[in-house]
DOTIRO-967200 format. One record per residue (C-alpha): residue number from 1; residue in one letter; x, y, z. Coordinates in steps of 0.001 Angstrom, whole numbers, plus 500000, padded with zeros to 6 digits. Layout:
BEGIN
ROVEX|NUM|A|X|Y|Z
...
//
This chain:
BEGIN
ROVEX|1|X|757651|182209|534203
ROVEX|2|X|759303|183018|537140
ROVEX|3|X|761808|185563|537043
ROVEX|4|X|764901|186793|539255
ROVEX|5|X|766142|190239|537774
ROVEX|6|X|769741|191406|539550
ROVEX|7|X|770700|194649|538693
ROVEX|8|X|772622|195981|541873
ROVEX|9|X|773517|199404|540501
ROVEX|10|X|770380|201482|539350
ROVEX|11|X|771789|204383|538891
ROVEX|12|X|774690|206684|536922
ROVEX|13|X|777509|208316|539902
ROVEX|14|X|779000|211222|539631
ROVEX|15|X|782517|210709|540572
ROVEX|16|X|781625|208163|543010
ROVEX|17|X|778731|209330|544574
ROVEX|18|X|776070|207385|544589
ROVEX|19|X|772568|210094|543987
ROVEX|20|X|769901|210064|546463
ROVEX|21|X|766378|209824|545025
ROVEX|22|X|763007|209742|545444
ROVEX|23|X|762155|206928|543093
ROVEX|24|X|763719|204098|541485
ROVEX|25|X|760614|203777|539319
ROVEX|26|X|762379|206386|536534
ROVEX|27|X|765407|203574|536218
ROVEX|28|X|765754|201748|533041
ROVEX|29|X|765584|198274|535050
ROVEX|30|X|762415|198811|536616
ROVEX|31|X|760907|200061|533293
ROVEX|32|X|761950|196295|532298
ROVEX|33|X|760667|194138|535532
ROVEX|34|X|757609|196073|534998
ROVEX|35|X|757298|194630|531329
ROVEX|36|X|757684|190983|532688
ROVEX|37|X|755187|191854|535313
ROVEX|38|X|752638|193247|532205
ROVEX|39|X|753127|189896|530255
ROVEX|40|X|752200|187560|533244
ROVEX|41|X|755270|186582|534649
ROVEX|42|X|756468|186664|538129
ROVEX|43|X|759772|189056|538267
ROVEX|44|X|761932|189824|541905
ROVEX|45|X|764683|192617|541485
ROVEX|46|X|767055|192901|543153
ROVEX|47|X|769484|195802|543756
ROVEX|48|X|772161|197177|546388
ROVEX|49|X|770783|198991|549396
ROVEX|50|X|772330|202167|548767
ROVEX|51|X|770128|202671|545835
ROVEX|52|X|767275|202618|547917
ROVEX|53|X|764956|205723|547874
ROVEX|54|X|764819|207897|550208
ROVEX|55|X|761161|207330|551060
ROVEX|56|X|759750|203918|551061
ROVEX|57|X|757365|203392|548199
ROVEX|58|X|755000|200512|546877
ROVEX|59|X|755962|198718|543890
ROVEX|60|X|753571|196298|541211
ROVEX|61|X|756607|193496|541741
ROVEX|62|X|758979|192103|544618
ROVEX|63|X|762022|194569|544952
ROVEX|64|X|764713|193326|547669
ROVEX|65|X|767568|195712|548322
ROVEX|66|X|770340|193700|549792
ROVEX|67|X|773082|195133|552123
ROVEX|68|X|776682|195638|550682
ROVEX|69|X|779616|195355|552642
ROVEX|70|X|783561|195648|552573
ROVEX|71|X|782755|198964|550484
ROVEX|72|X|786383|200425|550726
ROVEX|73|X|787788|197160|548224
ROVEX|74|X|783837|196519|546972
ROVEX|75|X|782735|199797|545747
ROVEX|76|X|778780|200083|545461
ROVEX|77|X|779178|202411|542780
ROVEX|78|X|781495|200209|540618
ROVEX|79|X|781674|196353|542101
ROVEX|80|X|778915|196187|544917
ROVEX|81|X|779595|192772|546857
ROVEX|82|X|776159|191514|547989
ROVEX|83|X|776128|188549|549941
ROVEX|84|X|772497|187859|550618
ROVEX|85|X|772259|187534|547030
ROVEX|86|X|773613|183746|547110
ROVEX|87|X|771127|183240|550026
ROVEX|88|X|768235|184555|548155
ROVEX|89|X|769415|182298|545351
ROVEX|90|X|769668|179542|547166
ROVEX|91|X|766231|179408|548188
ROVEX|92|X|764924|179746|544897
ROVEX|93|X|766644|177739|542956
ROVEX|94|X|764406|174921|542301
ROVEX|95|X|761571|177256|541767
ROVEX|96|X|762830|179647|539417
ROVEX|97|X|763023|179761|535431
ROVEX|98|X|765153|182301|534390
ROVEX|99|X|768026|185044|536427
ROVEX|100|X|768872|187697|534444
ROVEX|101|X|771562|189352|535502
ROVEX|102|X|773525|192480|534467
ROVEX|103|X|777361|192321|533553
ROVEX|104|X|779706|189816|533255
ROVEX|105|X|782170|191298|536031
ROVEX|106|X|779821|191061|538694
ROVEX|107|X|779721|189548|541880
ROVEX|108|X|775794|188598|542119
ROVEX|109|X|776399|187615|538199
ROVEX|110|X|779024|185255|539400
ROVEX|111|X|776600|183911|541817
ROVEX|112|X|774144|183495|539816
ROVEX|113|X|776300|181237|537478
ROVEX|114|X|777224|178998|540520
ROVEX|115|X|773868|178207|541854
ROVEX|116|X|771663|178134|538399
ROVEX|117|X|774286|178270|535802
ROVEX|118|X|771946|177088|532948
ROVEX|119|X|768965|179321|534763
ROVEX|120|X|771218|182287|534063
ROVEX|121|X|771352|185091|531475
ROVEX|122|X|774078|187936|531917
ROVEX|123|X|772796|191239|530161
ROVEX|124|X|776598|192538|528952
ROVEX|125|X|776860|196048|528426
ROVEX|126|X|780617|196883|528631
ROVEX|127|X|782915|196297|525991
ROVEX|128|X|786370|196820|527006
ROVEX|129|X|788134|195893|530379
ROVEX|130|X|787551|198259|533640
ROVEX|131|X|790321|200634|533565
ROVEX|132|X|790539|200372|537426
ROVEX|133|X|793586|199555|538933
ROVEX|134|X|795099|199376|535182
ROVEX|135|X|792643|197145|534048
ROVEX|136|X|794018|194423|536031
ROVEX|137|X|791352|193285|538164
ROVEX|138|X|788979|193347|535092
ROVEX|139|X|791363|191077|533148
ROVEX|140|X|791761|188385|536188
ROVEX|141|X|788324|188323|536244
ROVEX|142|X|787464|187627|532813
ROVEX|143|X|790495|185675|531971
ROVEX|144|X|789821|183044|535480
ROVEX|145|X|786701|183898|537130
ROVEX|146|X|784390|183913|534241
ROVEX|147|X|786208|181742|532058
ROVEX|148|X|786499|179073|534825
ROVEX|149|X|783182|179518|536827
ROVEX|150|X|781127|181381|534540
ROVEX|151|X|781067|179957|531100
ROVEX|152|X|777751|177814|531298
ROVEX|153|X|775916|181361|531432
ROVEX|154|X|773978|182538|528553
ROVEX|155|X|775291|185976|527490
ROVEX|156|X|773182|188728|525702
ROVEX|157|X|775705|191833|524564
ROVEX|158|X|773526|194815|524492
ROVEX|159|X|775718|196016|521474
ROVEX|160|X|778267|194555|518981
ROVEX|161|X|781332|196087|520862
ROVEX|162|X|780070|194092|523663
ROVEX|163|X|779119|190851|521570
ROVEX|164|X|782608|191384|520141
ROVEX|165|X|784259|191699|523537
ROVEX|166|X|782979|188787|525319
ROVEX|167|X|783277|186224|522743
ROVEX|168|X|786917|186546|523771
ROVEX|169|X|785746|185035|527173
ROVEX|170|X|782841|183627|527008
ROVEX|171|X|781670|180375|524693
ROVEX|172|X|777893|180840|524797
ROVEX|173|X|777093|184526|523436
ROVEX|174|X|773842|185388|521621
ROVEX|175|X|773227|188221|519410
ROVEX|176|X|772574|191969|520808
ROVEX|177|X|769875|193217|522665
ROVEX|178|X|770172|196508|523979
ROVEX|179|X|767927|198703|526276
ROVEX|180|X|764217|199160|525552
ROVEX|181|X|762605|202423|525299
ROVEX|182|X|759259|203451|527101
ROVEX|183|X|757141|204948|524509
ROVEX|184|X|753909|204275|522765
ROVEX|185|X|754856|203531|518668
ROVEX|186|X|753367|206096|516272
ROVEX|187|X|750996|204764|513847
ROVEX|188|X|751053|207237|511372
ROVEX|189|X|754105|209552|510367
ROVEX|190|X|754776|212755|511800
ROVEX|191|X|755574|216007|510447
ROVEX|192|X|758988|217083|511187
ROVEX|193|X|759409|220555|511754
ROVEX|194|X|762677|223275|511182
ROVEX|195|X|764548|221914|514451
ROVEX|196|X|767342|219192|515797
ROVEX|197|X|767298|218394|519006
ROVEX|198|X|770104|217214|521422
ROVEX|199|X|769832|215403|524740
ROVEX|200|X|772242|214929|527090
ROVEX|201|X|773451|216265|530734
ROVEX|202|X|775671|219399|530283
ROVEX|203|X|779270|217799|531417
ROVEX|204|X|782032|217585|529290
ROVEX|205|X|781301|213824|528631
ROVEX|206|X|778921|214689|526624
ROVEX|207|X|780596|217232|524210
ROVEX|208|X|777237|219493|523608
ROVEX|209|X|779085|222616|522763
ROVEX|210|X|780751|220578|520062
ROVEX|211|X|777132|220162|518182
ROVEX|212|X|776679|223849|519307
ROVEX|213|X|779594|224432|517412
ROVEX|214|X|778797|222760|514354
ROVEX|215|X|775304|223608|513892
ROVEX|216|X|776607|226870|514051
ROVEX|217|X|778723|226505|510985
ROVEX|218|X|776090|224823|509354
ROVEX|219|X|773516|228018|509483
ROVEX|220|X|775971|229971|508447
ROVEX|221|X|777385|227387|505347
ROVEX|222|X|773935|226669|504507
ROVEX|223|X|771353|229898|504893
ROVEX|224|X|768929|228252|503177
ROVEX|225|X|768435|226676|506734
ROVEX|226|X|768568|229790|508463
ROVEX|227|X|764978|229112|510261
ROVEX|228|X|766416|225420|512176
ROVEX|229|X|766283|225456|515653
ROVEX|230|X|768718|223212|517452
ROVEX|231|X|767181|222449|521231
ROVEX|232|X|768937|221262|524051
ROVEX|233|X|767229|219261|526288
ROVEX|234|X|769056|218949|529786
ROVEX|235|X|771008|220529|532583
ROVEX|236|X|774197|220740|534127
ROVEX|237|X|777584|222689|535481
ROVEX|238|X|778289|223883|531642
ROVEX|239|X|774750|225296|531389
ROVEX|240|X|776098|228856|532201
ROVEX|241|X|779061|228837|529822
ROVEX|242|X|776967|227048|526825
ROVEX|243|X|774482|230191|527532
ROVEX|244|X|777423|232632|527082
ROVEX|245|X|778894|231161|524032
ROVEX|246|X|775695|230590|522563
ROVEX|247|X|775232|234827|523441
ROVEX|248|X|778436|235869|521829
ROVEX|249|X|777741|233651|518264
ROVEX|250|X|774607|235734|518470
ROVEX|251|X|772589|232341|518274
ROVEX|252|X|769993|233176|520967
ROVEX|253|X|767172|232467|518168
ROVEX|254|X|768282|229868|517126
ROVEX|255|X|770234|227507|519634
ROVEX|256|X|767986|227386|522272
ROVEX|257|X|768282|225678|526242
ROVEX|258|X|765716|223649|527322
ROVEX|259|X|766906|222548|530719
ROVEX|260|X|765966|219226|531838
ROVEX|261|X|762363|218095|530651
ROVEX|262|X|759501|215512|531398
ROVEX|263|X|759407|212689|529419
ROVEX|264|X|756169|213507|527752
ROVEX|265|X|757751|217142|526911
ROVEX|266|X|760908|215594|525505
ROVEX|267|X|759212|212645|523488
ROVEX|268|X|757424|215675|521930
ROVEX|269|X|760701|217241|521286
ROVEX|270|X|761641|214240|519684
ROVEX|271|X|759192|213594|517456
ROVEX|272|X|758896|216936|515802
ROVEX|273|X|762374|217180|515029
ROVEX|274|X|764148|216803|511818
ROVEX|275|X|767029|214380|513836
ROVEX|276|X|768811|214270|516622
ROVEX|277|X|772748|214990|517373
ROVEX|278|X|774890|213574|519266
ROVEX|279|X|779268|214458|519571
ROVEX|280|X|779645|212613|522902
ROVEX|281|X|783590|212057|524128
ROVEX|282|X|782464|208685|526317
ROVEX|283|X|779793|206544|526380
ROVEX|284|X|778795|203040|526314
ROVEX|285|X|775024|202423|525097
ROVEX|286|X|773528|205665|524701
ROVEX|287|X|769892|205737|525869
ROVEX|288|X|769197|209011|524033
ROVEX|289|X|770157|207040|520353
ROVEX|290|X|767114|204840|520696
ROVEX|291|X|765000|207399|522698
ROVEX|292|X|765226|209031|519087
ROVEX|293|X|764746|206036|516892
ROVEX|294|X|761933|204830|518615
ROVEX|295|X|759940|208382|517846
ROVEX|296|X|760836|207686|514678
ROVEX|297|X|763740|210700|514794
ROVEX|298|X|767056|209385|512926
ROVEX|299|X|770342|210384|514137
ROVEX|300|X|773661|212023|513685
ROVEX|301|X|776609|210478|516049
ROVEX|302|X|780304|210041|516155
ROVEX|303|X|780927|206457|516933
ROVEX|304|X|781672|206874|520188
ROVEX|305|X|778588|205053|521635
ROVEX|306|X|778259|201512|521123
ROVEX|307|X|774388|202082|519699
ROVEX|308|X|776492|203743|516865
ROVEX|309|X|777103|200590|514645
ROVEX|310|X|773526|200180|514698
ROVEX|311|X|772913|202887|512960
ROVEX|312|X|774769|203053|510597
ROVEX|313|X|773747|199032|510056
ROVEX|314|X|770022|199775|510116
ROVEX|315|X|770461|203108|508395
ROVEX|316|X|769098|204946|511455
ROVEX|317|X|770945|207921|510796
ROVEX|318|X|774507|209055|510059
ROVEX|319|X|777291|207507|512048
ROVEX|320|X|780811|208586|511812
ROVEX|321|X|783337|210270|513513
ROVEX|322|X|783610|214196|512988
ROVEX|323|X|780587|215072|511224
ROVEX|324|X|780078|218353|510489
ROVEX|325|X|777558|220840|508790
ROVEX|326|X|777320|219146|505517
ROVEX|327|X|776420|215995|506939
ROVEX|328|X|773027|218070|509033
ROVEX|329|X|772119|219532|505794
ROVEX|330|X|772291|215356|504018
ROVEX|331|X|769972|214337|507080
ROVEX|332|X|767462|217173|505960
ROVEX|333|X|767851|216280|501969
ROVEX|334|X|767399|212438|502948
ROVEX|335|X|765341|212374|506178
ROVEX|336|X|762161|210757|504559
ROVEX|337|X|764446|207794|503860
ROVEX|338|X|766566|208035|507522
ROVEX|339|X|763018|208320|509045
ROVEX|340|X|760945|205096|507451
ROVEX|341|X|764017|203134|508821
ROVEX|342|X|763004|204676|512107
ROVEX|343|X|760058|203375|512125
ROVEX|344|X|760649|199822|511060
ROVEX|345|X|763194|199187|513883
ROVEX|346|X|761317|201094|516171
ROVEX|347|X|758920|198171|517202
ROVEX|348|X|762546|196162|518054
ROVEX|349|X|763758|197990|520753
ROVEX|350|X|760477|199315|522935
ROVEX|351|X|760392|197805|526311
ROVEX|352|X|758216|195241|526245
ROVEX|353|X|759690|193935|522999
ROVEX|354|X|763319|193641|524461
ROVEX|355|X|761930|191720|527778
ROVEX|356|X|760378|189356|525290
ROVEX|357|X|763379|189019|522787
ROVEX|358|X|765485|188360|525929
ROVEX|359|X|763040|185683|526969
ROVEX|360|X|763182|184706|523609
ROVEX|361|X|766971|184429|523290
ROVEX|362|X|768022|182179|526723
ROVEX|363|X|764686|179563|525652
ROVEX|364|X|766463|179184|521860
ROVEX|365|X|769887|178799|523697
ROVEX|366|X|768219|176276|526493
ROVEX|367|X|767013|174027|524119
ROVEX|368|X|769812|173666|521993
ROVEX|369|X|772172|172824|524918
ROVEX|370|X|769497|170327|526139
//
């Protein structure tokens, strides 16, 4: 199968800022080209030229990085306008079998739907409008653009809030898919040790002092527990100040920073710990939530990220808005049970499974519209 892969932003900004790198090999969307390129097919990505590392480097599949241009209306960090995308279509069209494509609002997405509408699967991960601008542009779009030019696309959600956003707009939506996880699948069940874990960059997005907070209150409800360890796995501006709060609960024991680690390290991390917590303040799909799963770790979340209604559907943990200390001490009393579940899902959402269920979806939806 031959496979076009558009995905013009590869990375998070900070504020606008688009983050120079070394590698784009570390980016969720090259994880998944590469999982095309392991099952035999022959996958192109594409991306925007000002995610292009700093140093070249050789990759195992075509990746084009295409100039963008009016940046002060077309921000690459938000709407990246690409315009040798509809070339590079162009010139394929006859010879390719699928373009997956990421978001609905998106110029190369809306491309993509002109030149191989039926050829076309948009990967939809937002699910609510763009609050740029008051929303406005975002509604236009999806209210006229995609409703007009767009609606012979196949859409995959990667969550229910998205699924249940886009059916407003869209009339061919499939059922969720969200990101796949790089990890090998344990074949025989851990042992969990006396720890959480947490994972997350230290910015107030992410709300880490809030689980600070409450695991806090949970050692000291629940001293039977007194030997957990909560770890922190990541970095950031609030590092400092989560270090001196930490300091003057008298915690050092027992809360402990991790900075940012290696995969391998924080797989580890994840597998040994009782579960994982999460008290985030924004987020859309939360790569850390199936990170978790997959190693067979069940979570604690408010539902704040999408990934949230998944657990609590698949019993992958506890999901529900201001948890506190009694509900760590119910993941410890049932995490046998929160774990097994774990591992059943687990096998859904690893990478190579999600390139193939996506395959899987758009060749269901192409034959029944044939």
């Amino acid at each position: 199968m031959k496979i076009i892969v558009i995905n013009p932003i590869l990375f998070t900004h900070e504020k606008g800022v688009i983050p120079h790198v070394t590698t784009i090999k570390e980016t969720m969307i090259y994880d998944l080209c590469l999982a095309y390129h392991r099952a035999g097919h022959a996958v192109s990505l594409i991306a925007a030229a000002d995610y292009a590392p700093e140093r070249k480097e050789t990759y195992d599949f075509e990746v084009v990085f295409l100039k963008s241009i009016g940046r002060k209306i077309f921000q690459p960090s938000v709407l990246p306008f690409l315009p040798g995308v509809w070339r590079y279509l162009q010139q394929r069209k006859g010879d390719v079998d699928m373009v997956l494509a990421s978001e609905t609002f998106s110029i190369p997405s809306l491309f993509a739907s002109l030149i191989v509408p039926r050829k076309t699967v948009i990967w939809q991960e937002l699910g609510a409008h763009n609050r740029k601008m008051k929303t406005w542009p975002s509604r236009i779009w999806y209210n006229i653009i995609a409703r007009c030019f767009m609606r012979k696309a196949w859409i995959i959600p990667r969550s229910y809030v998205s699924q249940r956003f886009i059916r407003r707009y869209m009339p061919r939506v499939g059922d969720p898919i969200g990101h796949g996880v790089v990890v090998t699948l344990e074949k025989e069940m851990s042992n969990k040790k006396s720890q959480f874990l947490t994972v997350g960059r230290l910015f107030w997005e992410k709300n880490v002092i809030s689980v600070i907070r409450k695991f806090d209150a949970f050692l000291s409800k629940y001293p039977r527990y007194r030997d957990y360890i909560l770890y922190i796995a990541g970095d950031g501006v609030l590092r400092e100040e989560y270090d001196r709060q930490i300091k003057e609960m008298g915690r050092e024991r027992q809360i402990v920073l991790l900075g940012k680690l290696p995969h391998k390290e924080l797989f580890r991390y994840y597998r040994d710990s009782k579960a994982s917590l999460f008290d985030s303040l924004r987020e859309l799909n939360m790569l850390a939530i199936m990170e978790s799963v997959a190693m067979t770790t069940p979570v604690v979340t408010n539902r704040v990220p999408f990934d949230s209604e998944i657990v609590e559907k698949r019993k992958l943990g506890i999901a529900k808005n201001d948890w506190n200390e009694d509900d760590i001490a119910r993941m410890i009393e049932r995490n046998d049970e929160y774990v097994e579940n774990c591992r059943e899902y687990a096998s859904l959402i690893t990478v190579d499974a999600v390139a193939r269920r996506i395959i899987d979806s758009f060749e269901k939806a192409s034959k029944y519209n044939s």
